[in-house]
C-alpha positions in Angstrom: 48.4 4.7 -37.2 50.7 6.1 -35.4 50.8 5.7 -31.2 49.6 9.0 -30.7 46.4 8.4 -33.0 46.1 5.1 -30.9 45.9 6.8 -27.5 43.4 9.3 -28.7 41.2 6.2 -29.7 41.3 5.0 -26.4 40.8 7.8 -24.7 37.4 8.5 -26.8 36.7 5.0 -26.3 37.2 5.2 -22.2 35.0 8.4 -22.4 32.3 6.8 -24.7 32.2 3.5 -22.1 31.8 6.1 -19.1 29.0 7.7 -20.6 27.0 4.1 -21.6 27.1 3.2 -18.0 26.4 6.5 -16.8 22.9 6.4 -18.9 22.3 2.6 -17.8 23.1 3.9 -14.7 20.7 6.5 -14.2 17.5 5.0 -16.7 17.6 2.0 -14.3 17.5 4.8 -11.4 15.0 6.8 -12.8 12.6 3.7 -13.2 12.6 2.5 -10.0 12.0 6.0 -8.9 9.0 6.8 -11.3 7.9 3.2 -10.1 8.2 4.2 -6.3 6.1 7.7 -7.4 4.1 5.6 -8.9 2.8 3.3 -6.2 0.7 5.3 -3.3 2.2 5.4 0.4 -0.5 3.4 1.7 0.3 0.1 -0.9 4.1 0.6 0.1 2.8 0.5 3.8 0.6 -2.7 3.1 4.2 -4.0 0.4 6.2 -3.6 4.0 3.6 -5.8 5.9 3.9 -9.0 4.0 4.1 -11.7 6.1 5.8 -14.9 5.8 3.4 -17.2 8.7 0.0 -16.9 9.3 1.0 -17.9 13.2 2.9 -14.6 13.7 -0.5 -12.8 15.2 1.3 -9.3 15.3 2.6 -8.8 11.7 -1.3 -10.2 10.9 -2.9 -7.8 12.9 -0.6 -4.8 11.3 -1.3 -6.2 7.8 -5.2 -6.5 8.4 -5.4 -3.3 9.8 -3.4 -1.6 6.9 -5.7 -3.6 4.6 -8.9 -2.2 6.7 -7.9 1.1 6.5 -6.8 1.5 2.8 -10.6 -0.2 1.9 -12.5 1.7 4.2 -13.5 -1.2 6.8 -14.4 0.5 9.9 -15.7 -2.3 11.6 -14.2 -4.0 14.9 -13.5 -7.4 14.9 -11.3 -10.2 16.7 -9.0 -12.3 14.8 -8.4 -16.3 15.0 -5.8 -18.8 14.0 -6.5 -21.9 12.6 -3.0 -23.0 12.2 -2.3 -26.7 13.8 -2.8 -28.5 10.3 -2.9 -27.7 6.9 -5.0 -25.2 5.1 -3.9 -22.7 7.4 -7.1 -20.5 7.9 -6.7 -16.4 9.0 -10.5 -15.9 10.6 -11.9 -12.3 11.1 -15.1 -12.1 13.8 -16.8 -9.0 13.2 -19.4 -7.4 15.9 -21.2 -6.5 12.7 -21.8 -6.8 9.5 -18.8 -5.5 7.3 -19.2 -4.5 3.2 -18.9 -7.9 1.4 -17.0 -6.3 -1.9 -14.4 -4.4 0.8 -13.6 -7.9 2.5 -13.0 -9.6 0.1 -10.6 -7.5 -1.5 -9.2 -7.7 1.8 -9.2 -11.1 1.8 -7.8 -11.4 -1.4 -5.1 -8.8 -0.3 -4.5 -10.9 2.7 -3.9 -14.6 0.9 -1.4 -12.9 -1.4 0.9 -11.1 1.0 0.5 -13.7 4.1 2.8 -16.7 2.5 1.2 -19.9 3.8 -2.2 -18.4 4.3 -4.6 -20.8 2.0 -8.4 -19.3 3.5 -9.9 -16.1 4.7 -12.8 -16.4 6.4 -14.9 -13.8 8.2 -18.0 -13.7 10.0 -20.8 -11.7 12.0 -24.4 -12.3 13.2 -27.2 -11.1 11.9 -30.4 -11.5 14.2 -29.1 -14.2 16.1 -27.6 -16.1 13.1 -24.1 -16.4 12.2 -23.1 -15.4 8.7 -20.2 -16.3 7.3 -17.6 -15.9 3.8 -14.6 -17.4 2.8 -11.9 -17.5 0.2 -9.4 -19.5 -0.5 -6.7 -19.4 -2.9 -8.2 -21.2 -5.5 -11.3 -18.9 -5.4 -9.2 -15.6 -5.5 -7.6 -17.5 -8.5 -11.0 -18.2 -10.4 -11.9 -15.2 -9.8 -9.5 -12.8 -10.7 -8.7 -15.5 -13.7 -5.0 -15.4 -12.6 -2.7 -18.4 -11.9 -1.7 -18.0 -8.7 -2.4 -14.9 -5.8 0.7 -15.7 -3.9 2.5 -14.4 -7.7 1.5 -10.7 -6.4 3.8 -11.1 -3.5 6.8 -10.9 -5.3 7.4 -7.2 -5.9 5.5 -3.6 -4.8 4.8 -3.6 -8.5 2.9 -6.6 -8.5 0.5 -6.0 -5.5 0.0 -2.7 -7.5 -1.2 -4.7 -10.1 -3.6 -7.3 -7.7 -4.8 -3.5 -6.3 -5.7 -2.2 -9.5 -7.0 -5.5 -10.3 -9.4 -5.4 -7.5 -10.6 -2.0 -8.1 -14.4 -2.2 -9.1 
C-alpha cells in the first residue's frame, strides 16, 4: 500500500473514532437526561435535602417538611433531637393525630436520606393519652425486605426506587 492509501486509512479511522465517542457521548447524556425527566421535581427537591447529621435541626426541618408535603401530612408538629449517644433518634410531636401509612413512609424516607439517623419516632395524644410509633432501621429493613435503607441514599435513582417502593 502505497503512503497515500495509508493516510486515507487513517483519516477514515480518525473520523470513525470521532463518531464512537460522539455516540458514547451523547447516549450517556441522553440517559441521565431521560433519568432527570424521569424523576418528579418534588423527589429531586427531597434528593437535594439529604442530610448528613441528625443534629443539624435546619436541613431536618427542610427535609421533614419536603417529606410532609410530598405525602400529604398537614399536620403541625414540633421536632426533637435525641442525639447525645447512640441510636440517634429524630422525634416528631404532633398536636394531633397524623395518617399512620403517610408517616411512616416519612419516616422511612427520613432514616434513608438523614445518614446517622437509626429511629423515627412520632407521637400525639389522644384523650389524654399519648400515642406513639417508631421505626428504626432494622424495621424499615424487614419491612420493605431490603438490606439496608441508608442503600437509597446513594443516588436520585435510588430514592426513586424506595418512593415507588413505598407506594401502596
Amino acid at each position: 500500500m502505497n503512503q497515500q492509501g495509508r493516510n486515507a486509512i487513517k483519516k477514515i479511522t480518525r473520523t470513525l473514532l470521532f463518531i464512537c465517542i460522539g455516540i458514547i457521548i451523547s447516549g450517556c447524556t441522553r440517559r441521565k437526561a431521560d433519568v432527570d425527566e424521569s424523576v418528579p421535581e418534588q423527589v429531586k427537591q427531597i434528593y437535594e435535602g439529604r442530610n448528613s447529621y441528625i443534629g443539624n435541626n435546619s436541613a431536618d426541618s427542610r427535609l421533614l417538611n419536603l417529606l410532609k408535603e410530598y405525602y400529604g401530612v398537614d399536620q403541625k408538629y414540633t421536632m426533637e433531637l435525641l442525639t447525645v449517644e447512640k441510636p440517634y433518634v429524630l422525634i416528631l410531636h404532633f398536636d394531633e393525630e397524623p395518617d399512620e401509612l403517610k408517616m411512616w413512609n416519612i419516616a422511612a424516607v427520613s432514616l434513608a436520606l438523614i445518614d446517622n439517623c437509626s429511629e423515627v419516632r412520632w407521637d400525639y395524644e389522644r384523650d389524654g393519652e399519648l400515642i406513639t410509633y417508631y421505626v428504626t432501621e432494622d424495621d424499615a429493613n424487614k419491612i420493605l425486605q431490603i438490606n439496608n435503607i441508608k442503600d437509597y441514599s446513594k443516588s436520585i435513582e435510588e430514592l426513586l426506587k424506595l418512593v415507588c417502593l413505598l407506594e401502596p
